[in-house]
C-alpha positions as CSV (number, residue, x, y, z in Angstrom):
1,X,-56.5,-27.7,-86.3
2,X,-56.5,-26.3,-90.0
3,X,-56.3,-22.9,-91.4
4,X,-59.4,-22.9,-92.1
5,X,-60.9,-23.8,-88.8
6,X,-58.2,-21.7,-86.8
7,X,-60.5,-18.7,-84.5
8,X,-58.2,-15.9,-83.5
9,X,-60.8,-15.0,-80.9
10,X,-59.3,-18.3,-79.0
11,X,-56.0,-16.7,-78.4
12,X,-54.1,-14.0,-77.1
13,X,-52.9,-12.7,-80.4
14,X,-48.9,-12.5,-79.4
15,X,-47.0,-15.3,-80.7
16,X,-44.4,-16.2,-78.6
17,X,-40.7,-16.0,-80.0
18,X,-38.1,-17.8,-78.2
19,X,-35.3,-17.8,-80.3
20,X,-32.2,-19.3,-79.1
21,X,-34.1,-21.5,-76.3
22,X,-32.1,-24.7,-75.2
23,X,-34.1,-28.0,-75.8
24,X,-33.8,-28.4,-71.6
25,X,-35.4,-25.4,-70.7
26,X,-38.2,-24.9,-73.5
27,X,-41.0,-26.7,-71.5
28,X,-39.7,-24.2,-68.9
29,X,-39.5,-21.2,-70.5
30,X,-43.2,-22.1,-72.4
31,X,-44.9,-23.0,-69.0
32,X,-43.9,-19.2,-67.8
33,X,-45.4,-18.1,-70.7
34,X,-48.8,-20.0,-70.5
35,X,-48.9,-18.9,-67.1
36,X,-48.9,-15.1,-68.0
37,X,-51.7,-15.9,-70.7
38,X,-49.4,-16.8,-74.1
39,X,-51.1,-19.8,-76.3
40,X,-48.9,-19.5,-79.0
41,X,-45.3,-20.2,-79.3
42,X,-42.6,-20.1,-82.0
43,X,-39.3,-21.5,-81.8
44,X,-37.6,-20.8,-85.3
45,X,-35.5,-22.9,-86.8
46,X,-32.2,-21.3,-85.9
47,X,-32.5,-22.3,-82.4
48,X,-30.2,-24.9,-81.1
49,X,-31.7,-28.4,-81.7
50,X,-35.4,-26.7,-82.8
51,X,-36.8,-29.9,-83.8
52,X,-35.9,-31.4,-80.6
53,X,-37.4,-28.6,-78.5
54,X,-40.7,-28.4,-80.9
55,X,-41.1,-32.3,-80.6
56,X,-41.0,-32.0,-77.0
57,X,-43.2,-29.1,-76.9
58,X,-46.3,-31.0,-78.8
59,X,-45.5,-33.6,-76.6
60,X,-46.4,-31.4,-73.2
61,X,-48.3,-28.5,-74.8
62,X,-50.0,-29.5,-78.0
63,X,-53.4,-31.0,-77.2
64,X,-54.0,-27.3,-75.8
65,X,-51.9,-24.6,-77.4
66,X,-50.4,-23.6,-80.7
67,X,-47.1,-25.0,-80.8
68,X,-44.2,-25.0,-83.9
69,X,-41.6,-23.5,-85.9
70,X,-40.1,-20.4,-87.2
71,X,-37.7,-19.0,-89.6
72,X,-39.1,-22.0,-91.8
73,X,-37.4,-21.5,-95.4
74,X,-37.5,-24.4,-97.3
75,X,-40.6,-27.5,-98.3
76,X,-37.5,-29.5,-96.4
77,X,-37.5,-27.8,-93.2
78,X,-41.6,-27.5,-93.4
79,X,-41.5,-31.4,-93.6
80,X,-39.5,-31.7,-90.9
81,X,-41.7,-29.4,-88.5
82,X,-44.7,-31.2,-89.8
83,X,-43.0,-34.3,-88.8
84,X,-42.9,-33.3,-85.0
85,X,-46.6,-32.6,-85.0
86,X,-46.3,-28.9,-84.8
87,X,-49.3,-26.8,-86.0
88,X,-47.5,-23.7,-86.5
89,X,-45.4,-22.7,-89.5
90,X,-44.0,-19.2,-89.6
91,X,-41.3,-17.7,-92.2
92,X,-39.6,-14.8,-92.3
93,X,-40.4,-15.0,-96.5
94,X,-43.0,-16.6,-99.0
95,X,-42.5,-19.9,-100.0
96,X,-45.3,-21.0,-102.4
97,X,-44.8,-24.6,-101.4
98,X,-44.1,-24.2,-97.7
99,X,-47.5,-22.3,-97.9
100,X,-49.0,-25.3,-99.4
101,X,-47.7,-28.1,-97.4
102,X,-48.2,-26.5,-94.2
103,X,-52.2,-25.7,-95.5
104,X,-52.3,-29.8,-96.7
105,X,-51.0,-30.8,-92.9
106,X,-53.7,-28.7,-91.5
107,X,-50.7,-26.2,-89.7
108,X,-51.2,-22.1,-88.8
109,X,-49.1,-21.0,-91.3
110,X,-47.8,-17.0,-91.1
111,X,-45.4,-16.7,-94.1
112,X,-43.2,-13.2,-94.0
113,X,-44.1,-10.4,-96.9
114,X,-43.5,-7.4,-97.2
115,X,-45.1,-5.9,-100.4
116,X,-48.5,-6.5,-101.9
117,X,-47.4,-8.9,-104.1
118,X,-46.2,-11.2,-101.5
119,X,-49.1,-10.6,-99.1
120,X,-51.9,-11.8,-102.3
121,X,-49.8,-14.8,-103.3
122,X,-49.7,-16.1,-99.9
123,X,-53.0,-15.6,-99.3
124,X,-53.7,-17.0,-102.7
125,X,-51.4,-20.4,-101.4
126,X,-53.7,-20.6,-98.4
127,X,-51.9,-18.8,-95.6
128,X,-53.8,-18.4,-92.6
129,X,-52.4,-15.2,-91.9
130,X,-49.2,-12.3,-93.0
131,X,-46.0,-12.1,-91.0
132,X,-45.4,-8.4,-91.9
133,X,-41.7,-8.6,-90.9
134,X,-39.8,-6.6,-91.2
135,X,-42.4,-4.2,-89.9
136,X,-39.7,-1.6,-89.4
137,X,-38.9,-1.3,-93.3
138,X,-42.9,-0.9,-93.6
139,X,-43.6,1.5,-91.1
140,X,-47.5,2.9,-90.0
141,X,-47.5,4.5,-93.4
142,X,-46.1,1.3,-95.3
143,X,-48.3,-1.4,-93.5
144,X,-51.6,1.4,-93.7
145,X,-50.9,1.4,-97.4
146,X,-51.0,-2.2,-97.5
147,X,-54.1,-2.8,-95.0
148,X,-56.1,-0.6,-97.6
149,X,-55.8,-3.0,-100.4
150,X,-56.0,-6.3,-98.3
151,X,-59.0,-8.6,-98.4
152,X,-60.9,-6.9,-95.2
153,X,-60.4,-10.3,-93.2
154,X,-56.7,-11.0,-93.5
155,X,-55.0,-11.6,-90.5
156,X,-52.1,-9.0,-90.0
157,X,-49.1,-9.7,-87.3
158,X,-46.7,-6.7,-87.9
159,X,-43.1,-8.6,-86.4
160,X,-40.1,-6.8,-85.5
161,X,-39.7,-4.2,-83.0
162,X,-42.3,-4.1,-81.1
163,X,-42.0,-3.3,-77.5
164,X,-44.3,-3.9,-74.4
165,X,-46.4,-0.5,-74.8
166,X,-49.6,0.3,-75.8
167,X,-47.2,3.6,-77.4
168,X,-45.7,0.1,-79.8
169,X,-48.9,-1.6,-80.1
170,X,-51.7,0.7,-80.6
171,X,-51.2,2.5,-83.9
172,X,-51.2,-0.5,-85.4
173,X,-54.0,-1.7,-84.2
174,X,-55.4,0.9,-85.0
175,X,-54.5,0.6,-88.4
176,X,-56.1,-2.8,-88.6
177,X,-53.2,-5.4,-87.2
178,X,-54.6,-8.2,-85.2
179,X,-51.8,-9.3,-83.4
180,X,-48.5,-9.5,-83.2
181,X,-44.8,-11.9,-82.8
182,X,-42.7,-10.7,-80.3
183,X,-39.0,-11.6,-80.2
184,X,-35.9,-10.3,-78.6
185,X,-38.0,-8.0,-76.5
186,X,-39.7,-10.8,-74.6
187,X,-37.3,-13.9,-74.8
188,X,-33.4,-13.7,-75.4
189,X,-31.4,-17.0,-75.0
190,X,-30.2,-17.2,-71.2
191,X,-32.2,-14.4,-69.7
192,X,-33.4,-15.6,-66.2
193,X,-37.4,-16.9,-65.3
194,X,-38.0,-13.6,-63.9
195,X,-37.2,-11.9,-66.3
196,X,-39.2,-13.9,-68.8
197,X,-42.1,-14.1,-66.8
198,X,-41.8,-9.6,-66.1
199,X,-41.9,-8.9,-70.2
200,X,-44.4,-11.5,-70.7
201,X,-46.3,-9.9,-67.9
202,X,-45.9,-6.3,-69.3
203,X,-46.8,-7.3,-73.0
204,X,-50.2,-8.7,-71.8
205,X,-50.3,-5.7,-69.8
206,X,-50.2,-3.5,-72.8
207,X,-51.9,-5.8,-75.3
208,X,-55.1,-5.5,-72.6
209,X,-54.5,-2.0,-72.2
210,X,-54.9,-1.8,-75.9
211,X,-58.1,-3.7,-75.7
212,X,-60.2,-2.2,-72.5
213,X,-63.1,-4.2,-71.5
């Protein structure tokens, strides 16, 4: 799978945060997930033994479902992601040659930005798509101002903040978004299957209330 080749319309459009998730319960945790409809999952960087718990995520989930790494700062880390066979590179900046390397290994990449300068340079790099994080410091008005000068066909996931409501979702959507990356608000280290499997639930919940047949 490239950038180039990657169709949204494949996916439920909520990537998957699980920050903080143990290497011995990620195909867990991931398999509750999958089961309430998520094919795209994130483990950043800053999780205990990341690499560890990506590798072993490929291993079970990666023929099927997009699968790799957040908070990915540096062309080092990106090599080591790339390494596991990840397809999914996400930052919480712009890195010009993370950008690049993860375009070259045929990876999803979804760098963070903030302004239009960052959002045009990593498109320019080859990003598949804008991490608009922190969506907070943004804001409607902030990320409306920046839809309006966008190429019409950039992909937009506003992160940070967003809560399983159509109330969270909708206005953005509604300003053009196309998806979004859920964190705390769906997976905090050591919260219990149940509970998992509930938010996961209630963001597909929303998301489809969102999106009415």
């Amino acid at each position: 799978m490239t950038n180039n080749t990657f169709n949204l319309d494949k996916h439920l459009p909520l990537v998957a945060i699980i920050r903080g998730v143990e290497t011995q319960d990620v195909i867990r945790v991931t398999q509750i997930l999958i089961e309430q409809g998520f094919t795209m999952i994130e483990v950043p960087l800053n999780s205990p033994n990341a690499l560890e718990s990506i590798r072993v995520l490929v291993e079970e989930f990666g023929r099927d479902y997009v699968i790799g790494a957040g908070t990915v700062t540096t062309p080092q880390l990106a090599q080591a992601v790339i390494d596991t066979g990840a397809n999914l590179i996400v930052t919480p900046n712009f890195n010009e040659q993370v950008v690049k390397m993860a375009c070259e290994a045929g990876c999803i990449s979804f760098p963070g930005v903030v302004t239009p300068t960052e959002a045009f340079a990593a498109l320019a790099a080859g990003a598949t798509g804008l991490k608009l994080f922190p969506v907070s410091v943004l804001g409607l008005d902030g990320f409306k101002a920046l839809k309006s000068v966008l190429p019409p066909e950039a992909i937009c996931f506003p992160v940070g903040g967003i809560n399983p409501t159509s109330e969270s979702m909708k206005p953005y959507l509604d300003l053009g978004a196309n998806g979004f990356g859920l964190g705390a608000s769906l997976y905090t280290a050591g919260m219990s299957d149940e509970q998992i499997r509930t938010n996961a639930k209630a963001f597909v919940s929303a998301w489809n209330e969102c999106h009415p047949a």
